[in-house]
N, C-alpha and C positions, 0 to 999 in steps of 0.2 A: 504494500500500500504506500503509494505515493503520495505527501501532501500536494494540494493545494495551488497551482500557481498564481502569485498575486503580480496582477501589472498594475502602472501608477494610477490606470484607470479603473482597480477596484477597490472596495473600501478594504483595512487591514482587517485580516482572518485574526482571531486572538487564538494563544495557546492554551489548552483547555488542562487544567492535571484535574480531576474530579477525585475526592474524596476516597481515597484508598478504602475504605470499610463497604464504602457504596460498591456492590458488586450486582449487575443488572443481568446476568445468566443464570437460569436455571442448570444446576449440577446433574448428568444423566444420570442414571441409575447405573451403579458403578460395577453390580455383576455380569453386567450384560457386557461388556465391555474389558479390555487391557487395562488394568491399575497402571492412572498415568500421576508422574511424579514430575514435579517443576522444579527447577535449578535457576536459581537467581544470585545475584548478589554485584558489588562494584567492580568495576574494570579492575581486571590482572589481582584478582581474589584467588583466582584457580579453578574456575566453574569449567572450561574444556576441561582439564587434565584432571579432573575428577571425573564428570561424565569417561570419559576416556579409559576412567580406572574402573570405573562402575561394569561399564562394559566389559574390561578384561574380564571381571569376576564375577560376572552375571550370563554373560553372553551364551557360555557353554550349559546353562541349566535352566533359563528362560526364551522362550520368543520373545526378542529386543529389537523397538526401535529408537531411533533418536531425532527428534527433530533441533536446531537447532535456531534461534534469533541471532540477526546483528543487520544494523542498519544499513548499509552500501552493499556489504560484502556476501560472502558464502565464506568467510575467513574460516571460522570455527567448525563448520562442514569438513572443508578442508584440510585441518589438522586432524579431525578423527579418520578420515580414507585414507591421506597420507602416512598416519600411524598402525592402520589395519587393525583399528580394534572391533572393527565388524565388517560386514561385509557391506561393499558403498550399496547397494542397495537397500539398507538397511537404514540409512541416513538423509533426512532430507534440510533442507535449508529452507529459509525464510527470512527475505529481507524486507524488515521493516518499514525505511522508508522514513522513520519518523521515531518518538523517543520511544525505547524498548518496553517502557511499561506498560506504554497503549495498547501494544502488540498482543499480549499476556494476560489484562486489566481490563481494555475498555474495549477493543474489537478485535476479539477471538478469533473473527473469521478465518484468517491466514492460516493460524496455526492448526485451528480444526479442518480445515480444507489438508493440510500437510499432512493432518495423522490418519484422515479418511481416506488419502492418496496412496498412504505406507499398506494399510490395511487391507484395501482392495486389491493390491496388487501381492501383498506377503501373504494374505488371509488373513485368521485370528494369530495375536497377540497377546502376548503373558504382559508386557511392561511396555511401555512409552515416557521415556524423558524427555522431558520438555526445558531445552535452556535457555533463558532470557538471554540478551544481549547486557554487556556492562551495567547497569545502573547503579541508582544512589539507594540512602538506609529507606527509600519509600515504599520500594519495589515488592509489587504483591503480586501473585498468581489469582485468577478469577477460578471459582471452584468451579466454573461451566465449565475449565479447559482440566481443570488437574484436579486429582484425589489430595492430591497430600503436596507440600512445598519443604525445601531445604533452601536457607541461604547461607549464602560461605561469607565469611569475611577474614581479612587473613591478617596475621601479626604486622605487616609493614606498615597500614594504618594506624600501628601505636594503640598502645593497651587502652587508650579512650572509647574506643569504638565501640565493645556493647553497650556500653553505658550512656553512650548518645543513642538510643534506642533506636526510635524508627519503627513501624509495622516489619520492616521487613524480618528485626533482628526482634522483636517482641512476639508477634505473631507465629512467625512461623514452625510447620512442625516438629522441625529439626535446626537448632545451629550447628554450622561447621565453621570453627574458629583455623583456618588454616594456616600452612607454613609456618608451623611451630619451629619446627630449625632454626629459623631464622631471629629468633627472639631473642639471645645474645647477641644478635649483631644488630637488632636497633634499639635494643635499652628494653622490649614488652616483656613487664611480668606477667605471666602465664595467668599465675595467680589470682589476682587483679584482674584480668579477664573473666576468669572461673566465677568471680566473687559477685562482677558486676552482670553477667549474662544470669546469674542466678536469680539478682534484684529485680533484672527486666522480666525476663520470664517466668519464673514463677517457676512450675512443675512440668514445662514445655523441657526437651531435652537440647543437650549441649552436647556435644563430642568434640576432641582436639583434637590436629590430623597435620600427619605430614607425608605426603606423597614420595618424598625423598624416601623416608625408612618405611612405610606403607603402601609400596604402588597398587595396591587394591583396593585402597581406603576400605580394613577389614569391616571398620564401625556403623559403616554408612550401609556398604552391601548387608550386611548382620537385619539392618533397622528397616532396609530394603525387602528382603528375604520376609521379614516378621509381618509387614504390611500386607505382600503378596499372598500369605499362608491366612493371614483373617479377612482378604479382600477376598477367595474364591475358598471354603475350606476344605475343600476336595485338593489344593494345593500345598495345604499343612503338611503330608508328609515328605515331598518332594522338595518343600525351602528351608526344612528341617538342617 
């Protein structure tokens, strides 16, 4: 979806962000259907190379797709075919056009057009990842398009970050506080992360994750598996 072109001869289009809680999709009925999972979070968080990871340690015990967001490009398409963590048929791309939360949030279309595209042509589906493009802590999935959301946020934003909240990092079903490695080298205590993603969330879950010493992201696939197995439960012994 492309916006809008304005010439001097129309009046200016305003930028609309609408209410992140306001969610205007009805959610389908989620048995009938691939338990679909949405990955969001801000630029260079680690949202490909987790998808990416997901996939190494999902791929081989679910039917997996991936659709993927980013504005211009097919960038992050491209880094999972180029990596072969499934097969490119299995991958499809959607470019926005416009800021990634619209995509995700306010008109689904795209991405429900992408995962209706995967399905008709692979058949049925165990799982669909759905990942946003880059955004900020606003970033929300509409339950028209996903069952459940993960958003990643990673140590080089400085241990401030959950605690600047945001729907994205309050609401969501899953944090992933990423690139833990890397916390020595920009001063984030862990800690303090832990402490503050507790305050915001409440009894929503956290996990810490470093892709370096975990390229499966055991925690995530684990939280994956669990959802799958109460989402169909003829699936329970198989995500076991």
């Amino acid at each position: 979806m492309h916006p809008d072109l304005v010439t001097h001869d129309d009046p200016p289009v305003p930028h609309s962000h609408p209410h992140p809680d306001v969610d205007p999709h009805e959610p389908p009925p989620p048995a009938a259907r691939a338990l679909r999972v949405g990955i969001g979070g801000p630029v260079g968080s680690g949202k490909t190379a987790l998808v990416a990871a997901l996939c190494r340690a999902l791929g081989g015990q679910l039917r997996l797709g991936v659709v993927t967001n980013d504005i211009y490009t097919t960038e992050d398409a491209d880094f999972l075919k180029r990596n072969g963590v499934l097969p490119a048929d299995r991958i499809r791309a959607v470019e926005t056009g416009c800021c990634p939360h619209t995509a995700i949030r306010d008109d689904i279309s795209a991405n429900l057009d992408a995962i209706d595209e995967l399905e008709s042509t692979l058949g049925p589906l165990d799982l669909v990842l759905v990942e946003s493009g880059g955004d900020n802590l606003t970033a929300t999935f509409s339950r028209g398009l996903v069952d459940r959301q993960i958003f990643v946020v990673d140590v080089a934003g400085g241990d401030k970050v959950p605690r600047k909240g945001g729907p994205g990092v309050t609401t969501a079903d899953l944090l992933v506080i990423n690139k833990t490695d890397l916390a020595p080298l920009v001063g984030a205590d862990l800690s303090v992360m832990d402490r503050d993603a507790r305050a915001r969330r409440g009894d929503l879950p956290t996990v810490f994750l470093s892709l370096t010493g975990d390229p499966r992201a055991t925690p995530v696939a684990d939280w994956i598996r669990r959802l799958r197995a109460a989402h169909e439960p003829g699936m329970a012994a198989e995500a076991r």
